[in-house]
C-alpha positions in Angstrom: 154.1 -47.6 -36.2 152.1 -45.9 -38.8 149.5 -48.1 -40.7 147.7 -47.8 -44.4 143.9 -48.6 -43.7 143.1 -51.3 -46.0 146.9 -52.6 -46.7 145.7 -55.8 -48.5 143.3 -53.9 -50.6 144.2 -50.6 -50.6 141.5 -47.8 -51.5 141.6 -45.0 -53.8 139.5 -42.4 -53.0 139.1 -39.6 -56.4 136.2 -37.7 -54.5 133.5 -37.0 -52.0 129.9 -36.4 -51.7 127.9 -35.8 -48.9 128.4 -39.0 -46.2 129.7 -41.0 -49.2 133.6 -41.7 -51.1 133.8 -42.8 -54.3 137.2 -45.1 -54.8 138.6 -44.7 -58.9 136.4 -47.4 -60.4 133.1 -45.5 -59.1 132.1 -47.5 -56.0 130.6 -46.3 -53.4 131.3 -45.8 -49.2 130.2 -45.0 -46.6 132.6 -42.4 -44.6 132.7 -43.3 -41.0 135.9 -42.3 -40.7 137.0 -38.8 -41.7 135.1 -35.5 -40.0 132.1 -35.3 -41.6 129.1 -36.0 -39.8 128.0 -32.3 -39.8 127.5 -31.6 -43.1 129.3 -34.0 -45.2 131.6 -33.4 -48.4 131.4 -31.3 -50.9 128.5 -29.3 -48.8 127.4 -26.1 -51.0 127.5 -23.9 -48.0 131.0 -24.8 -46.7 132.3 -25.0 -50.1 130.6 -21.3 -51.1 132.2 -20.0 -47.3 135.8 -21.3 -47.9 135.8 -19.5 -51.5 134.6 -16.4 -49.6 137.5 -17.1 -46.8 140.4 -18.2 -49.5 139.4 -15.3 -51.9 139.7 -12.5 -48.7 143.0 -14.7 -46.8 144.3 -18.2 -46.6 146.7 -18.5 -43.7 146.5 -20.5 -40.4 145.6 -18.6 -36.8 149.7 -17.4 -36.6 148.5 -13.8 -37.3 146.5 -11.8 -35.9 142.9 -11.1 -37.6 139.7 -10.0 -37.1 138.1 -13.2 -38.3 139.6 -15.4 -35.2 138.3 -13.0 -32.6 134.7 -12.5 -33.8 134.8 -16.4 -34.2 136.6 -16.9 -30.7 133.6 -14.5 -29.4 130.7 -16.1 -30.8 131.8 -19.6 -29.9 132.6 -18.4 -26.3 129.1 -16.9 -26.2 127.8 -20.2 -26.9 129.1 -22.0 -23.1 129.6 -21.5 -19.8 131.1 -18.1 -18.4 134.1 -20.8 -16.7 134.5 -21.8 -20.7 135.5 -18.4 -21.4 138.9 -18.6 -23.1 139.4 -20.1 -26.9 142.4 -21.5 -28.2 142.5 -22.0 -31.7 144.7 -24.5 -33.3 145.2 -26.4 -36.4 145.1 -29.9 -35.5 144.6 -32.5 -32.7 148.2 -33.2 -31.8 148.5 -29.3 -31.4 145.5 -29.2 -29.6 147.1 -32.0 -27.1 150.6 -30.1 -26.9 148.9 -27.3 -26.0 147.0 -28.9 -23.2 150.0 -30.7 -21.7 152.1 -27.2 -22.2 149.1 -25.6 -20.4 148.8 -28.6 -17.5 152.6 -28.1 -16.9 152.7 -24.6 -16.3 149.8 -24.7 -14.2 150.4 -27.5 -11.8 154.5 -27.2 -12.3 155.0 -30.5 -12.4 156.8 -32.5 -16.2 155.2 -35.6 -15.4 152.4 -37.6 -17.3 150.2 -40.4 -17.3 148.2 -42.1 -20.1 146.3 -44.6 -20.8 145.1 -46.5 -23.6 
């Protein structure tokens, strides 16, 4: 069930800039695909901010640290006082796991629907 975009003509993507990939022969595309609509790749900023973060820690939100409160707190700020409470996770499929786990124990009931 898992798929390779492109399987006829696969792409291999050496790098990043900005909205654009570059494939290994130097052309040029447009990412509509991965998360970067924000900033883009490669943005000076982000890159200069993860050398700060990697240089102090690089470890996922498993342990405590100041960082992921002060973070949790500002976001928070940010909505509603109902949107109070921030989970931080590392990826969509945790994100949904959580949810469910969080669904079950508040309604009690195992079951789910979905649609497509």
């Amino acid at each position: 069930s898992c798929k390779v975009f492109y399987a006829k003509d696969p792409l291999k993507i050496v790098r990043a800039q900005g909205q654009y990939m570059f494939d290994e022969k130097g052309e040029k595309y447009l990412d509509c695909i991965n998360n970067v609509a924000h900033v883009g790749h490669s943005h000076p900023y982000v890159i200069k901010a993860a050398t700060k973060q990697m240089e102090l820690l690089n470890t996922n939100s498993r342990f405590l640290h100041d960082s992921l409160v002060q973070y949790a707190q500002r976001l928070t700020a940010t909505l509603p006082e109902k949107l109070s409470v921030c989970y931080l996770v590392n990826s969509g499929s945790e994100a949904n796991d959580l949810a469910l786990r969080l669904a079950r124990q508040y309604r009690g009931h195992q079951d789910v629907i979905t649609l497509e």
